[in-house]
C-alpha positions as CSV (number, residue, x, y, z in Angstrom):
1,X,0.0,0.0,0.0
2,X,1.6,3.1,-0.7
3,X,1.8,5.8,2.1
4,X,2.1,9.9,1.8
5,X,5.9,10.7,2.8
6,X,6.4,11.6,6.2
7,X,6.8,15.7,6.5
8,X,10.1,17.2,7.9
9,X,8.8,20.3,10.0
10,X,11.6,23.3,9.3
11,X,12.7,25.5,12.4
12,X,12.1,29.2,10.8
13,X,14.2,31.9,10.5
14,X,17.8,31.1,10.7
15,X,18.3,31.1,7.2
16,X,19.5,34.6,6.1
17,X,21.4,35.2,9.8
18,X,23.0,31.7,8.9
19,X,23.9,33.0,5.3
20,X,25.7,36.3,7.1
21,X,27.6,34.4,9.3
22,X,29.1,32.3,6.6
23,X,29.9,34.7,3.8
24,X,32.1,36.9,6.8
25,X,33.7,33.7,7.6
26,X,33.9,33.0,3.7
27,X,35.7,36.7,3.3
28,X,38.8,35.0,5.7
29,X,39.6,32.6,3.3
30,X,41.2,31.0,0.5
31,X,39.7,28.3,-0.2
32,X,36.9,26.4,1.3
33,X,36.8,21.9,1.9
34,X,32.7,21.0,1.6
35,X,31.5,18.2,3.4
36,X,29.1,16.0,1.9
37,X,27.7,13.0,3.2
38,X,28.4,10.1,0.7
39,X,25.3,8.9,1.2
40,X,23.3,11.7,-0.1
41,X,25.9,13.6,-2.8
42,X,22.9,15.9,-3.8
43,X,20.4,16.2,-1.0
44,X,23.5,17.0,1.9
45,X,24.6,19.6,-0.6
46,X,23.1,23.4,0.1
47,X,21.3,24.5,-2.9
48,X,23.0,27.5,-2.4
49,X,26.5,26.8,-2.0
50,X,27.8,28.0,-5.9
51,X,26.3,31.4,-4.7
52,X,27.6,31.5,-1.3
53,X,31.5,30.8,-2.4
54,X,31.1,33.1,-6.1
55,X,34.7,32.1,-7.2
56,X,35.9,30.5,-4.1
57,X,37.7,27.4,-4.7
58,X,36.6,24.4,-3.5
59,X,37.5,21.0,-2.3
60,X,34.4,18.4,-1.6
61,X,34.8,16.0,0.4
62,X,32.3,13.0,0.6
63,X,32.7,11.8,4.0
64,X,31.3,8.5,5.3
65,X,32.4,6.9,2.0
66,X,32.9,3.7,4.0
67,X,28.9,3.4,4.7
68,X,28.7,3.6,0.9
69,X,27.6,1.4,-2.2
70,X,31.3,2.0,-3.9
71,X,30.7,1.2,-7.3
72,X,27.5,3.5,-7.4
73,X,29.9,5.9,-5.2
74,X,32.5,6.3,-8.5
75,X,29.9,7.3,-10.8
76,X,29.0,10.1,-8.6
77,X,32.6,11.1,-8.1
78,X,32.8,11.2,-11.9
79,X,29.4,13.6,-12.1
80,X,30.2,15.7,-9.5
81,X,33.8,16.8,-10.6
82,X,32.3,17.4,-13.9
83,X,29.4,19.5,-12.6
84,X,31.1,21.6,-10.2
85,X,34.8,21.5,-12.0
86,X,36.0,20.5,-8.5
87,X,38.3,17.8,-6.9
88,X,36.3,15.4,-5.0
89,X,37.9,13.1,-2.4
90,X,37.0,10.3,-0.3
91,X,36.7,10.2,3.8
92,X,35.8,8.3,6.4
93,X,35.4,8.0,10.6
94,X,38.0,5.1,10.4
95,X,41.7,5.8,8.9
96,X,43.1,9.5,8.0
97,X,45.5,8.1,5.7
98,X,44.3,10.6,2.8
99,X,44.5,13.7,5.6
100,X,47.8,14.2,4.0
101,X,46.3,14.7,0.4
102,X,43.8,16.7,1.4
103,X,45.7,19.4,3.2
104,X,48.0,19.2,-0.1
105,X,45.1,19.9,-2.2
106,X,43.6,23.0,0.0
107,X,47.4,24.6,-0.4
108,X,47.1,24.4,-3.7
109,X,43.9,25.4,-4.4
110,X,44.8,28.6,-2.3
111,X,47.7,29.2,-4.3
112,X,46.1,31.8,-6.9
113,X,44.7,34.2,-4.3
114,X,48.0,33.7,-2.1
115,X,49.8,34.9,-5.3
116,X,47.7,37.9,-6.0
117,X,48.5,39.2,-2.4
118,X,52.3,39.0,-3.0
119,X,51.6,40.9,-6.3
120,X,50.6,43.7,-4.0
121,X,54.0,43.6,-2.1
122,X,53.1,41.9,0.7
123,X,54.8,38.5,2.1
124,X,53.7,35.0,1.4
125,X,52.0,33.5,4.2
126,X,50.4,30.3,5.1
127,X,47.0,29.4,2.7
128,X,43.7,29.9,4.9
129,X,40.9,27.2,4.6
130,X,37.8,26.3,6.3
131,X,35.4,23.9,6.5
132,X,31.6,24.2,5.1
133,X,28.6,21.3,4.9
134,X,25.3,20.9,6.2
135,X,24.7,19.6,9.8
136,X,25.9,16.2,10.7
137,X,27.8,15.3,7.8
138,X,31.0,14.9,9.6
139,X,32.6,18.4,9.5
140,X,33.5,18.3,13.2
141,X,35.4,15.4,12.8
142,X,37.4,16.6,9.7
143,X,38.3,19.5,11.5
144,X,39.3,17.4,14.5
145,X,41.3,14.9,12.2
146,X,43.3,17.9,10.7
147,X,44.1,19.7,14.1
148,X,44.9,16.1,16.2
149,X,48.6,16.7,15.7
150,X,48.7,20.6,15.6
151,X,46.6,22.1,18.3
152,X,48.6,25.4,18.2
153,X,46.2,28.3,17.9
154,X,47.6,30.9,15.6
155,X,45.0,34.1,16.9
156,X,44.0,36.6,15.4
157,X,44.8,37.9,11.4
158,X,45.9,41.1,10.8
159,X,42.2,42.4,9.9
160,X,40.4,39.8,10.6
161,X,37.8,39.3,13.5
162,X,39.6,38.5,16.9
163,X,36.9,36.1,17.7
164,X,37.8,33.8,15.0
165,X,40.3,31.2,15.7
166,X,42.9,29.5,13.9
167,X,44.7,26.5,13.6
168,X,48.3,26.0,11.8
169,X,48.2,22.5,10.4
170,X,51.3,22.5,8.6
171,X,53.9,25.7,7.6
172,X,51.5,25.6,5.0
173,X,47.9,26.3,5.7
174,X,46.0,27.5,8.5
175,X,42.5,26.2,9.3
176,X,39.3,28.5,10.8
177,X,38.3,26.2,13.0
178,X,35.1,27.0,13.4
179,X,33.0,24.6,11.2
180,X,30.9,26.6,8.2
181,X,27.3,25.5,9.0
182,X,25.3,25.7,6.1
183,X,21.8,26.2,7.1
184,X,19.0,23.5,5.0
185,X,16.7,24.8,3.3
186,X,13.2,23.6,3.3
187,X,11.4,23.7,-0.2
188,X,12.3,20.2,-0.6
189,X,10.9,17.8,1.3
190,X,12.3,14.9,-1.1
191,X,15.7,15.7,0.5
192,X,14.8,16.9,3.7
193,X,13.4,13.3,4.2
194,X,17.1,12.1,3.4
195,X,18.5,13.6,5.5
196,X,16.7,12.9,8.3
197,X,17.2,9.4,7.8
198,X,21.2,9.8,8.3
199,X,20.6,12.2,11.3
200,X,21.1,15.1,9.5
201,X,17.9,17.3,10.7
202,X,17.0,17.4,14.4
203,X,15.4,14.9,16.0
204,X,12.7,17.8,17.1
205,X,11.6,17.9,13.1
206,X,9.9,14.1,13.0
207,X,9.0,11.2,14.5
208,X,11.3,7.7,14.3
209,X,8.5,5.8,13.2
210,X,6.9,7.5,9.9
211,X,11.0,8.2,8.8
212,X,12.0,4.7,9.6
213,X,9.0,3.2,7.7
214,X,10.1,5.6,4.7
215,X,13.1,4.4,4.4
216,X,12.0,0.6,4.9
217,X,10.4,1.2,1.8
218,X,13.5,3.6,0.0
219,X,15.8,0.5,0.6
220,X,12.9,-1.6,-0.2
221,X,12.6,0.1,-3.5
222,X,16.4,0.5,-4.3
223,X,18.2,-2.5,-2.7
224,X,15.2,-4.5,-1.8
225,X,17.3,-8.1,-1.5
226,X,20.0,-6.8,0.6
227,X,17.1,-5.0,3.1
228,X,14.8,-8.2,2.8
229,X,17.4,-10.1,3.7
230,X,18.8,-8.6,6.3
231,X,14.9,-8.2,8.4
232,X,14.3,-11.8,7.4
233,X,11.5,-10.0,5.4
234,X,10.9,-12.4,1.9
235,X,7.2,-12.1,1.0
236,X,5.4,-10.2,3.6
237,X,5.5,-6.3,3.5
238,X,8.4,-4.8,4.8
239,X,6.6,-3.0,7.5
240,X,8.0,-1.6,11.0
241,X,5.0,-4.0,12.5
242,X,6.7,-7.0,10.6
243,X,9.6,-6.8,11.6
244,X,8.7,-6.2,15.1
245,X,6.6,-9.6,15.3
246,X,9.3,-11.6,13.2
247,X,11.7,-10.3,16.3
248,X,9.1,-11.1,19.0
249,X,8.8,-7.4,19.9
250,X,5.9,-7.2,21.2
251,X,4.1,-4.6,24.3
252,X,1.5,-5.4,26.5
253,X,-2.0,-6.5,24.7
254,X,0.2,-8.0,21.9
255,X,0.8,-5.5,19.5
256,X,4.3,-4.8,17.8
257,X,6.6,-2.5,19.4
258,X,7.0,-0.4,16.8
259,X,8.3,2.5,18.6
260,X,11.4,0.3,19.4
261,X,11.5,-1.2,15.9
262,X,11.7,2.4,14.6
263,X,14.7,3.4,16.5
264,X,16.4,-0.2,15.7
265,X,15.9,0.3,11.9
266,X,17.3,4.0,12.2
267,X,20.1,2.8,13.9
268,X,20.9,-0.2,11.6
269,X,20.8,2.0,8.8
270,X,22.7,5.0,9.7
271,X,25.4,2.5,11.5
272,X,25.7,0.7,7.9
273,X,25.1,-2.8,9.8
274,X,21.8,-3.3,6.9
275,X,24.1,-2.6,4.4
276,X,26.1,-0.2,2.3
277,X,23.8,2.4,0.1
278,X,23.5,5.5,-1.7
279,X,20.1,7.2,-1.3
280,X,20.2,9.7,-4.2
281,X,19.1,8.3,-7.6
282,X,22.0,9.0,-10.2
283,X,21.0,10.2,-13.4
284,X,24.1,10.5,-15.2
């Protein structure tokens, strides 16, 4: 039976404040690293990013690769570089063994506008970077990755707020380490949806068991064997009260617990323990 999509309710009002905040932060830098949740490489972008950044270099980062269908995952890598003539590298919670190549890439990215000041007379100094995303896509932990091993706070720029901090990674670069929040918009509820399945909207804006039953039937619609499989799910629909009776979760009076079955599917998915998906359709 087909069900109306849950609604994500929006908090109002940050937007435009959010939008202020970033482009001053923008104005400190050279070049900006944009998180992206692998996952979702279009709905965990902001709509308004190519705006935001004007001529801004960029390097995007799709972080939680490892939770990721990787074959799909390299045709996206292939679209996205052509679409927003940017690099696009590969993160994840688990090894920083490309840290090193990233932190090459925003040096040299920087390089243009680095050279442009030293036309002006002034010295060379250390490329300045920050990092942008949506909520929850990881960019904490990137920033804490790339400031593990150099904790030394540089203060403040000539010119520059004193309230913003900084971090010298290498000789090199310098890192605001204040993570870029991109606000989310709300005139699509398509990817709104999405990203409330990998925690990326506040828990405030739904309710586990209308977004867990949504993406029962996503996964059942994209990757229905591996999701079958996994629930124990062949034939019968692959309902939240299914899978709470195949699982003997049942409350008092015998009804599925589907409050707890909602939470457990969450879970599973955004833990990649059902499998390893990408929740955006590729088009090509």
């Amino acid at each position: 039976m087909k069900r109306n999509k849950t609604h994500i309710h929006w908090y109002p009002g940050h937007i435009a404040k959010a939008e202020r905040k970033l482009k001053e932060q923008l104005s400190l830098v050279d070049a900006v690293i944009e998180v992206v949740d692998a996952r979702l490489p279009e709905s965990s972008m902001y709509d308004n990013i190519t705006g935001l950044l004007k001529d801004k270099p960029r390097l995007i980062l799709l972080n939680k690769s490892d939770l990721t269908d990787k074959n799909e995952l390299k045709k996206w890598i292939s679209s996205l570089e052509e679409k927003y003539n940017a690099p696009i590298f590969l993160s994840d919670a688990k090894n920083s063994k490309d840290l090193n190549k990233i932190v090459k890439k925003a040096v040299e990215l920087s390089e243009p506008r680095i050279q442009a000041i030293m036309k002006k007379g002034l010295l060379r100094r250390p490329a300045r970077v920050m990092v942008v995303g949506m909520p929850n896509v990881g960019k904490s932990s990137i920033i804490n990755k790339l400031t593990r091993s150099s904790k030394t706070k540089t203060g403040a720029k000539a010119g520059v707020t004193r309230q913003q901090q900084w971090v010298r990674i290498n000789p090199q670069l310098d890192l605001l380490d204040t993570p870029g929040i991109i606000p989310m918009r709300q005139d699509d509820q398509n990817a709104a949806l999405k990203l409330a399945f990998v925690n990326g909207v506040s828990e405030n804006a739904y309710s586990n068991e209308p977004v867990a039953q949504d993406l029962l039937d996503m996964l059942d619609e994209k990757y229905s064997s591996v999701v079958r499989a996994y629930y124990g799910i062949e034939e019968d629909e692959l309902t939240l009260d299914n899978i709470a009776l195949k699982r003997n979760w049942i409350i008092s009076g015998g009804s599925p617990d589907v409050t707890r079955t909602a939470a457990y599917v969450l879970r599973d998915f955004r833990e990649g323990k059902i499998g390893k998906f990408i929740l955006d359709d590729f088009e090509g």
